[in-house]
C-alpha positions in Angstrom: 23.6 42.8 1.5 21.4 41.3 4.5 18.2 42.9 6.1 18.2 44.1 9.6 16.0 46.2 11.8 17.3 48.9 13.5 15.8 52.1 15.6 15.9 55.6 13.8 15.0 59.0 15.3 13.7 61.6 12.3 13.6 65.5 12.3 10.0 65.1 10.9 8.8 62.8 14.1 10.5 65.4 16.3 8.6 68.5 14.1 5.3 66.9 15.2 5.6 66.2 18.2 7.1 69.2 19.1 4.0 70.9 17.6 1.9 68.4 19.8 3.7 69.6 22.9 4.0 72.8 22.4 7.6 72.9 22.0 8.2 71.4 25.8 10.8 68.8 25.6 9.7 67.4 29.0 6.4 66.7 27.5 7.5 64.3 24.5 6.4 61.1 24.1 9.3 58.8 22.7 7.4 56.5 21.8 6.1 59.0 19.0 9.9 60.0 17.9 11.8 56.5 17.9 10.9 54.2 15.1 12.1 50.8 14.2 12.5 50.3 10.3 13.9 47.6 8.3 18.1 48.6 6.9 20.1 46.7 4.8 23.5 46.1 5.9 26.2 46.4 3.3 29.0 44.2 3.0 30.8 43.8 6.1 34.6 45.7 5.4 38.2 44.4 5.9 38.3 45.8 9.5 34.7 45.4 10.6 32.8 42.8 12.6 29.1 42.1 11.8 27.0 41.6 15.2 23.7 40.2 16.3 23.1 42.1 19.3 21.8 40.6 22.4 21.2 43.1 24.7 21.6 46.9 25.1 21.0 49.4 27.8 19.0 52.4 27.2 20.8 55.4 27.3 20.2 59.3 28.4 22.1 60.4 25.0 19.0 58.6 23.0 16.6 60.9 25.0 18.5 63.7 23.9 18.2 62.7 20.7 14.6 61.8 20.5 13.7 65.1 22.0 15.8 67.3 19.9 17.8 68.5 23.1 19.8 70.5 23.3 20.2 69.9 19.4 18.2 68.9 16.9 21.2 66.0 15.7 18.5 64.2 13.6 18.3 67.4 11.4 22.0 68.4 11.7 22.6 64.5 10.4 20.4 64.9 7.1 17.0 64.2 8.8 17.0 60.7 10.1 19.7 58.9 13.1 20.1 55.8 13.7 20.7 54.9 17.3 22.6 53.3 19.9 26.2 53.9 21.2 26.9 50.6 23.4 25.4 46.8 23.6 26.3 43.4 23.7 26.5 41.2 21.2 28.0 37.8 19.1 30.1 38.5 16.4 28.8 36.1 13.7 31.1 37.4 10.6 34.8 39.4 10.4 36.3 41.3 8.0 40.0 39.8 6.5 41.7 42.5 8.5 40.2 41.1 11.7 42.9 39.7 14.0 41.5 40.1 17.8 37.8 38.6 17.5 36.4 35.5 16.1 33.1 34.2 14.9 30.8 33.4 18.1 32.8 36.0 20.7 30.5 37.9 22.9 31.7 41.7 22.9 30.8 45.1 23.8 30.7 48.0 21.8 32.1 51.8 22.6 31.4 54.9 20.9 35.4 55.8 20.1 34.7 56.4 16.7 37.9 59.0 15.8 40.4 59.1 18.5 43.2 62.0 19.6 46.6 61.4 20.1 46.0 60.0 23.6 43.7 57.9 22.6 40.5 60.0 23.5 37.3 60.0 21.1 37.5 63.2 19.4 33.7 63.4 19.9 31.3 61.1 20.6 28.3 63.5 22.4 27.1 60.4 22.6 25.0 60.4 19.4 26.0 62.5 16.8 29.6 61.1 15.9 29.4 59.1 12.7 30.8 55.0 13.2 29.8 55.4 16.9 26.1 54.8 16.9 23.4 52.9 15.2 23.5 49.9 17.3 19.9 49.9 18.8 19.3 47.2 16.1 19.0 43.4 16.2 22.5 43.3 13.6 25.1 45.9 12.9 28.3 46.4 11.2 31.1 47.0 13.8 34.7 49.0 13.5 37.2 46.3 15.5 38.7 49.0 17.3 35.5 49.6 18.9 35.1 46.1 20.6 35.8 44.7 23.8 35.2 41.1 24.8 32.6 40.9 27.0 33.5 39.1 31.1 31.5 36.6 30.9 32.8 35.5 34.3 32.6 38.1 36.0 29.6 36.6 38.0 27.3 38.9 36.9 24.3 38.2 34.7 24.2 38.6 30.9 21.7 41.8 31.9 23.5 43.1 34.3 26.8 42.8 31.7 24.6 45.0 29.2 24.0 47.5 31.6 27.7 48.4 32.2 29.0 48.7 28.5 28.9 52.4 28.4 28.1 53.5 31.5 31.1 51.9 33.7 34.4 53.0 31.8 32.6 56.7 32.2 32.5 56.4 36.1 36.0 54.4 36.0 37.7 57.3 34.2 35.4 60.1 36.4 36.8 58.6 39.6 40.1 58.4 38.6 40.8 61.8 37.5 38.5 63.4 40.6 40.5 61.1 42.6 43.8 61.8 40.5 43.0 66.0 40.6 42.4 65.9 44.6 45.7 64.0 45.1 47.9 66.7 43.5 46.5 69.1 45.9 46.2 67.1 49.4 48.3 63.7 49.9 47.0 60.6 50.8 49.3 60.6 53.9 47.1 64.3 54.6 43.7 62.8 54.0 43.6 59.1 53.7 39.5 58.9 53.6 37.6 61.3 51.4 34.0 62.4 51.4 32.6 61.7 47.9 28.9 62.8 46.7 27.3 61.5 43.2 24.1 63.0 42.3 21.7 60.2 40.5 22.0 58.2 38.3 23.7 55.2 36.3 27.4 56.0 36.2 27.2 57.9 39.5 26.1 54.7 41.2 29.0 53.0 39.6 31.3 56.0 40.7 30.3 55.5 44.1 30.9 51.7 43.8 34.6 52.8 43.1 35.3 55.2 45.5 33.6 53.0 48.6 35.6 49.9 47.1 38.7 52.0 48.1 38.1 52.8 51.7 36.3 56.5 51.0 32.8 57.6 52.5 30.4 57.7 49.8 27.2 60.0 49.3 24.4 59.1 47.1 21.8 61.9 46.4 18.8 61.0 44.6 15.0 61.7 44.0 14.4 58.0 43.0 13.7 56.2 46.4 14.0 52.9 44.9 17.5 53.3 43.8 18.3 55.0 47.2 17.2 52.4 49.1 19.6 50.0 46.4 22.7 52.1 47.2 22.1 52.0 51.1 22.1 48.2 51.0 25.0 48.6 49.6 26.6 50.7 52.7 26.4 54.2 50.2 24.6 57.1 52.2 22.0 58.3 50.6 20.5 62.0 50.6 16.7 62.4 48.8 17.0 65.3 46.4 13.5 65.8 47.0 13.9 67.1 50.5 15.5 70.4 48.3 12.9 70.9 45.8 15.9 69.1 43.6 17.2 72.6 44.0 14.9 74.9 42.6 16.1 78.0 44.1 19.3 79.3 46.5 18.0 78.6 49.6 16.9 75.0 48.6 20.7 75.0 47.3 22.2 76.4 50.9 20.2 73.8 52.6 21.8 70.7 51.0 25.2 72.2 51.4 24.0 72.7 55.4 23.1 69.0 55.3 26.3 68.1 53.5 28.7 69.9 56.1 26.7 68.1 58.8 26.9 64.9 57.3 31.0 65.5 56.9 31.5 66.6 60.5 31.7 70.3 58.7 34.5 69.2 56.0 32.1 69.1 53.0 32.3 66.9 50.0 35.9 66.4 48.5 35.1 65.3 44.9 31.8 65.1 43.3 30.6 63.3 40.4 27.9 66.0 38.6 26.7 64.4 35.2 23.6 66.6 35.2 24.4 70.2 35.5 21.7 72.8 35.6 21.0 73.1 39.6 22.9 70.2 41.1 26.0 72.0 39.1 25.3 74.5 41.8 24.1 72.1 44.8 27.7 70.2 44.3 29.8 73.6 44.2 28.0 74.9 47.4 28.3 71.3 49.3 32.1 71.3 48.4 35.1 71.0 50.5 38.3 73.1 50.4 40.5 71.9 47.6 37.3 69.7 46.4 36.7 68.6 42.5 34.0 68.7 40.3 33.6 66.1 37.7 31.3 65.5 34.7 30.6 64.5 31.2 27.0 65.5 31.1 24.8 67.9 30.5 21.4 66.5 30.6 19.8 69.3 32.5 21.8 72.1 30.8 24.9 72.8 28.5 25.9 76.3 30.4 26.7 77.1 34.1 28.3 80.2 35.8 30.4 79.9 38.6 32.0 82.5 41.1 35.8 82.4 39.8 36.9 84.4 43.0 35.0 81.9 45.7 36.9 78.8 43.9 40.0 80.6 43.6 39.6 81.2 47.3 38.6 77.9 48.2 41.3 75.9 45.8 38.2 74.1 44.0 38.8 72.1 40.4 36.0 71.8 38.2 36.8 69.1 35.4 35.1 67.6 32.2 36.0 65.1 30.7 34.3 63.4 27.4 34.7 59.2 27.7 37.7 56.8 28.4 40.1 55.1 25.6 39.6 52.1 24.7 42.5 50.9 26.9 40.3 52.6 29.8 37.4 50.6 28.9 38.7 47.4 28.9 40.5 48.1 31.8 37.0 48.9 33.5 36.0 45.3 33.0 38.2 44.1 35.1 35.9 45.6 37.8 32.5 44.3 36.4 31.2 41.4 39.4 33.7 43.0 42.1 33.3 46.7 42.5 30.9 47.2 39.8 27.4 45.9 40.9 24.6 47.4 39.0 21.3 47.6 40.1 19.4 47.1 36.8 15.4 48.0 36.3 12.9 45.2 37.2 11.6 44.4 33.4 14.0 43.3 30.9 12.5 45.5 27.9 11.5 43.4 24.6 13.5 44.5 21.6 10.0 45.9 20.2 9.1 47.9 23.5 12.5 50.0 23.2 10.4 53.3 23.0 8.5 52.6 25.9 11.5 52.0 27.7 13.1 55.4 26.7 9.9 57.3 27.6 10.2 55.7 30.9 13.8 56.9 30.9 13.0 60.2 29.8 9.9 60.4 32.6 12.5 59.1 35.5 10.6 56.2 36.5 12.6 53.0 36.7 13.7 51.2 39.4 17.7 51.0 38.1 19.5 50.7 35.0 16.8 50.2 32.1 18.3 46.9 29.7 16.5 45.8 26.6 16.8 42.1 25.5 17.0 42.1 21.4 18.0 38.1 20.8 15.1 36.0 21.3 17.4 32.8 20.5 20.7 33.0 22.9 24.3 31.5 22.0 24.8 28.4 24.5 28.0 30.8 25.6 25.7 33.4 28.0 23.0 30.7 28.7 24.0 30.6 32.5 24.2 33.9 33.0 20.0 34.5 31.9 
């Protein structure tokens, strides 16, 4: 057994400060409902890995955690969670069963605890699968079938690397089925260039970065100027969400679709990445073209939407989910990390101990890109360069 520390969310932290605020989630404070406490690790098992994490991004599914939304999971898991669904690490013990790693390799981690026959996590939620999370920690025990080797040549930094674990085999498996969906309706040979629109954030930056990489007009539309004025140096059109109200009523909704048909030449958006829901669920239906596609994991604003069945009969429309990518998906997505995949990553690297500051920044919407926390303080000479 070896000691650890490692960052837990408890139903009792939640309780108070959901007395504090009154029961408004938007109100928590993180830093009052993540905790780092000392673990022990047990022995490290035939097929497992044991990591010393070096970096980690922060992650929306934490803040739905921390605030008890849309479920309490820290309750519905006995009363405590530890969390963490992807980082980078150095693999400093293996198991007997482990065939693929070695002591030193720098990996990532995914969430695919339990898998379906096609090799889809049966459910991840991002937080509440057991064997898919507790890896906000400085070491953790590691399932090998839950490990990629990290690019380390990729030409991006060691930060930059972090940022991508979770975030880029979503918006690589998002594009390709919005893409795949549209193309069983209209041809390429019908409509080589597409319009594409991703509402903000992480992976629909990275979705973006795909779908400009391969010759379609891309549409970013944000509140967060900063990251707008990231994605426009980057040739992306941006839109501020701000201009709408971020959609607080129809006509605020009608008036981004107006823009959107201008901006198209009156074609509207072809497929849109939505990993939100709430109103930009029905800002993308509204600014969507004939045959378009809807795509998502998320659900951070809300779990439930309604939606006109008749007007997307009418209009041919597809509206997809999907939950995260195999783990043949995600190390697939690698191969795009330094050449389509170019994060723009927040402006402090977060201390290991300043985690729940960093999440209550997340939570409050007011970084600059993707947040990453550093947890090593002593590097392996393997990622030195890329500090």
């Amino acid at each position: 057994m070896s000691t650890t520390r490692a960052y837990s969310i408890s139903s009792e932290d939640i309780a108070r400060e959901s007395d504090r605020v009154g029961g408004d989630h938007n109100k928590f404070d993180l830093k009052r409902t993540i905790k780092l406490e000392a673990v022990q690790l047990p022995p490290v098992g035939a097929a497992q890995v044991r990591m010393r994490m070096l970096a980690f991004p922060a992650e929306h599914n934490v803040v739905h955690a921390a605030t008890a939304n849309p479920i309490n999971i820290s309750a519905a898991r006995g009363g405590k969670l530890f969390v963490g669904n992807g980082a980078l690490g150095e693999i400093v013990a293996t198991g007997s069963a482990v065939q693929r790693f070695k002591v030193g390799d720098i990996v990532l981690t995914q969430g695919n605890g339990e898998v379906d026959r096609g090799g889809y996590p049966v459910r991840i939620w991002a937080y509440d699968q057991p064997e898919s999370d507790g890896w906000y920690a400085e070491e953790a025990l590691v399932h090998q079938r839950q490990l990629i080797h990290a690019p380390l040549d990729c030409g991006l930094s060691l930060w930059e690397i972090a940022a991508l674990s979770v975030r880029a085999p979503s918006a690589y498996h998002l594009w390709r089925r919005g893409l795949g969906i549209y193309r069983l309706k209209i041809s390429h040979e019908q409509q080589p260039v597409l319009n594409v629109l991703s509402f903000g954030g992480g992976v629909g930056e990275l979705f973006l970065m795909l779908a400009k990489h391969e010759g379609h007009r891309t549409f970013y539309c944000s509140g967060n100027a900063s990251r707008r004025q990231d994605l426009e140096k980057m040739g992306i059109q941006t839109i501020d969400q701000n201009k709408y109200s971020r959609f607080k009523t129809p006509e605020d909704v009608k008036a981004f679709a107006k823009e959107c048909k201008a901006l198209t030449g009156g074609e509207g958006m072809h497929v849109v990445c939505d990993m939100f829901r709430g109103p930009v669920f029905d800002a993308g239906l509204a600014a969507s073209a004939r045959c378009g596609v809807n795509v998502s994991s998320g659900w951070q604003l809300s779990q439930n939407v309604e939606y006109n069945s008749t007007v997307l009969s009418v209009k041919q429309m597809t509206i997809d989910h999907m939950h995260y990518e195999t783990m043949e998906g995600c190390e697939a997505a690698t191969r795009y990390y330094g050449k389509v995949f170019k994060p723009v990553i927040h402006n402090e690297i977060y201390a290991f101990e300043d985690l729940p500051r960093c999440m209550d920044e997340l939570h409050k919407n007011v970084q600059s890109g993707i947040p990453v926390v550093r947890v090593a303080k002593q590097m392996p000479a393997s990622v030195q360069a890329l500090l």
